[in-house]
C-alpha positions in Angstrom: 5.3 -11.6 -29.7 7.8 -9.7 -27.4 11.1 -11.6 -26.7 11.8 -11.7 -22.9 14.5 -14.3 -23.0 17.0 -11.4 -22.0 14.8 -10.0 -19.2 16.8 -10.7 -15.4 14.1 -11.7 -12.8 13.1 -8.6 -10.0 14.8 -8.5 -7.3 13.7 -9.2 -3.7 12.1 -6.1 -1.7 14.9 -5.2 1.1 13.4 -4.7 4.6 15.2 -1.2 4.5 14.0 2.2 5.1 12.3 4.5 1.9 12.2 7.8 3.1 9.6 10.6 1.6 9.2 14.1 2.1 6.0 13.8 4.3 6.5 10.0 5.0 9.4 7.1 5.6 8.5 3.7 5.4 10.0 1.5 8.3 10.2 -2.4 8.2 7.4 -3.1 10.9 8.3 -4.3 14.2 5.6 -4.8 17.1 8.7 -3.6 19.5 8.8 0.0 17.7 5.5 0.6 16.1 2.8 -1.2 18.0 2.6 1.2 21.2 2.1 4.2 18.6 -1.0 1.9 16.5 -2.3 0.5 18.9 -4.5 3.6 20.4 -5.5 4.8 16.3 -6.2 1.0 14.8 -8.0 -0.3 17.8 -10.5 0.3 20.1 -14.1 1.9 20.0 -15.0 3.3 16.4 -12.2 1.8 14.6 -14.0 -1.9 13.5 -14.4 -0.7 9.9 -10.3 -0.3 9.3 -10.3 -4.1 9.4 -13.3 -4.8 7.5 -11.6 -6.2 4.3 -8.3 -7.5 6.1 -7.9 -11.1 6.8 -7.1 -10.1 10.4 -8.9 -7.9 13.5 -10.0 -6.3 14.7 -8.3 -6.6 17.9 -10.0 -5.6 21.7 -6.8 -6.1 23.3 -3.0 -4.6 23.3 -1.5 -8.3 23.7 -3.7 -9.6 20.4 -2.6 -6.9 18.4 1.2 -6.9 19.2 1.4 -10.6 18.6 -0.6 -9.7 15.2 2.4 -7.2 14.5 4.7 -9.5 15.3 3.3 -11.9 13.0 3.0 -9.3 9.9 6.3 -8.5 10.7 7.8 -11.7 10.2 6.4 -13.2 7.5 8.6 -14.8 5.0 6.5 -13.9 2.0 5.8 -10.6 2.4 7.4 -7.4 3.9 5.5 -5.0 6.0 6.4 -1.6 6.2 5.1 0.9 9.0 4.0 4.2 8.0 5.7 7.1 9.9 4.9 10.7 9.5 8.6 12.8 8.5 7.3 15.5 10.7 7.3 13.6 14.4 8.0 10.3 13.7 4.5 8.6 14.7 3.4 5.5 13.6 0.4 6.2 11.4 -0.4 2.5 9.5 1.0 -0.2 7.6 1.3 -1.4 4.2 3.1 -4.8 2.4 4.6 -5.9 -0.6 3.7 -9.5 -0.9 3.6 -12.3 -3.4 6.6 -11.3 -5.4 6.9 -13.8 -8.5 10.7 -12.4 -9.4 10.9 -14.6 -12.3 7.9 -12.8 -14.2 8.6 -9.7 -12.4 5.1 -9.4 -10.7 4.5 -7.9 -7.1 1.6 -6.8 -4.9 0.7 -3.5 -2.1 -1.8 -5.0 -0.1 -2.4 -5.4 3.5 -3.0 -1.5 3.4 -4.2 -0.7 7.1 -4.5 3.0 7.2 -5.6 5.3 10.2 -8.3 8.2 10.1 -5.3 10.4 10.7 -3.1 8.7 7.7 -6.1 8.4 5.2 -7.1 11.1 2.6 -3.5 12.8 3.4 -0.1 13.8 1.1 1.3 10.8 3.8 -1.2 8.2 2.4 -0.5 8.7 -1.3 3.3 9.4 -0.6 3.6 5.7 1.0 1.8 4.5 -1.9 4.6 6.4 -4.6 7.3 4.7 -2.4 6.0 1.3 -3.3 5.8 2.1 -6.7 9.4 3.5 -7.0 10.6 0.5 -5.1 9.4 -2.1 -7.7 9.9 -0.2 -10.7 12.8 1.7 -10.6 14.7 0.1 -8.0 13.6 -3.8 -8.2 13.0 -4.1 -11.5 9.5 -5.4 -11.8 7.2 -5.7 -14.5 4.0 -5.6 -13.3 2.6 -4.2 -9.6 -1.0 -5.2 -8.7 -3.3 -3.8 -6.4 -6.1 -6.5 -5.1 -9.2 -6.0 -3.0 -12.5 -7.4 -2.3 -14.9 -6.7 -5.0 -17.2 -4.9 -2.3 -14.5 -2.7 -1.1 -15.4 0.6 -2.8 -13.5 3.0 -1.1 -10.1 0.3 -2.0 -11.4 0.1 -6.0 -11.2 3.9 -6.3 -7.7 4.6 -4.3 -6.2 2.1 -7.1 -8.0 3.8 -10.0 -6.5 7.5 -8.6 -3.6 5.9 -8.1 -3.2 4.8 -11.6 -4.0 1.1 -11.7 -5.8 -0.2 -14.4 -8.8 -2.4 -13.4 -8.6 -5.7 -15.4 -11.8 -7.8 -13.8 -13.4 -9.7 -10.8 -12.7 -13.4 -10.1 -15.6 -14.6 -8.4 -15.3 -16.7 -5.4 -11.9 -16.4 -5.4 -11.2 -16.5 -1.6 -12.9 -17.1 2.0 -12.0 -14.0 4.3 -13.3 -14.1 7.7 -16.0 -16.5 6.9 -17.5 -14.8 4.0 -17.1 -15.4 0.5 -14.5 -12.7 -1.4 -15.1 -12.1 -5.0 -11.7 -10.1 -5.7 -11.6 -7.1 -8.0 -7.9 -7.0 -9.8 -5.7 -3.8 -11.0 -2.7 -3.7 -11.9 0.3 -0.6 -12.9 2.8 -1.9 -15.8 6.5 -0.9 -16.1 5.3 0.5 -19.3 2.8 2.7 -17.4 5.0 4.1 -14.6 7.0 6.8 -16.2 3.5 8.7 -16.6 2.1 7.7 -13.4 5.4 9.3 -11.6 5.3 12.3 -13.2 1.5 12.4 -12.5 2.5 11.2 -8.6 5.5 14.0 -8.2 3.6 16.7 -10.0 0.2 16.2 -7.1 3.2 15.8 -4.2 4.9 19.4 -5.4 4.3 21.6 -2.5 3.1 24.3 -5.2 0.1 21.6 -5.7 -1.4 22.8 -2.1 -3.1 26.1 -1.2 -2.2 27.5 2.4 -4.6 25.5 4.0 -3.4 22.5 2.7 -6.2 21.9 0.1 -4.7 20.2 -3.3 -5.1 22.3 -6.7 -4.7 19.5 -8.9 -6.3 16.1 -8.3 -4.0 13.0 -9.1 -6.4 11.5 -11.1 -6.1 14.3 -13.8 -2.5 12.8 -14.2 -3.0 9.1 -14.7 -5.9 9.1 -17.0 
């Protein structure tokens, strides 16, 4: 049995900027972000971004600023905008939440990403971030990646990004009026000096042809 008695407990995430080469990630406020989401999160076509969030989606610019401000706020989790480097728009949000520092366990969640942020360097550059913040800066042991067991599209962004899956617990909340059986994954401290080399060596410009098109997929990395 590993000893532990020595490990110091992780330290709270800082609602301070993490700046990328494609992204920075900006404490979320509904004063500086909200004009910019509001037109790519809401409106017609855009129901299915908040299918597996407890909140939206939102018909009106009032309802979804006081939802910003309430993300923005909370006490147990930090939201963090998602800005592209290249003009400074708002392109989504993201959280860490449920930080245990005393075992050194933290959660991304709350992922809301739009049609222009998903399936882009930006999206998985937000996601390396995160995953520098709480190992090499915070100190934590294990970062987990929750979503609803239906929520395909969610249960293969974590495997490419290198979480393990470690099972389902049934009926483990009520979301919106529905049952949620919620699949878990989780990266390891032990894990993450592979998983950033894998993450750096997909975000290396020489990883993209002219067009943009990645060479390598990340998955190749974190097998």
């Amino acid at each position: 049995m590993q000893d532990l008695s020595g490990t110091r407990p992780a330290r709270p995430v800082p609602r301070a900027v993490l700046q990328g080469r494609h992204v920075r990630l900006e404490p979320l406020s509904a004063a500086k972000h909200a004009d910019a989401l509001f037109p790519l999160v809401c409106g017609p076509g855009t129901d299915e971004l908040w299918r597996w969030l407890w909140h939206g989606p939102f018909a009106d610019r009032a309802a979804f600023e006081a939802y910003i401000d309430a993300q923005a706020t909370q006490t147990d989790a930090v939201f963090f905008a998602v800005v592209a480097s290249e003009d400074g728009q708002a392109l989504g949000h993201l959280a860490m939440m449920r930080a245990d520092l005393g075992n050194g366990v933290i959660e991304i969640g709350s992922i809301l990403f739009s049609p222009t942020l998903q399936r882009t360097r930006m999206a998985t550059e937000a996601v390396y971030l995160l995953a520098c913040l709480a190992f090499d800066e915070l100190g934590y042991r294990r970062f987990e990646w929750k979503c609803n067991a239906l929520n395909l599209p969610s249960r293969r962004a974590a495997l490419r990004f290198g979480f393990s899956y470690e099972g389902t617990f049934r009926q483990h909340m009520i979301v919106k009026g529905q049952n949620r059986d919620t699949a878990w994954f989780a990266m390891l401290d032990g894990d993450w000096p592979a998983r950033r080399a894998a993450f750096e060596a997909w975000l290396a410009p020489d990883n993209f042809d002219r067009h943009g098109g990645q060479i390598n997929r990340l998955q190749k990395g974190v097998s």
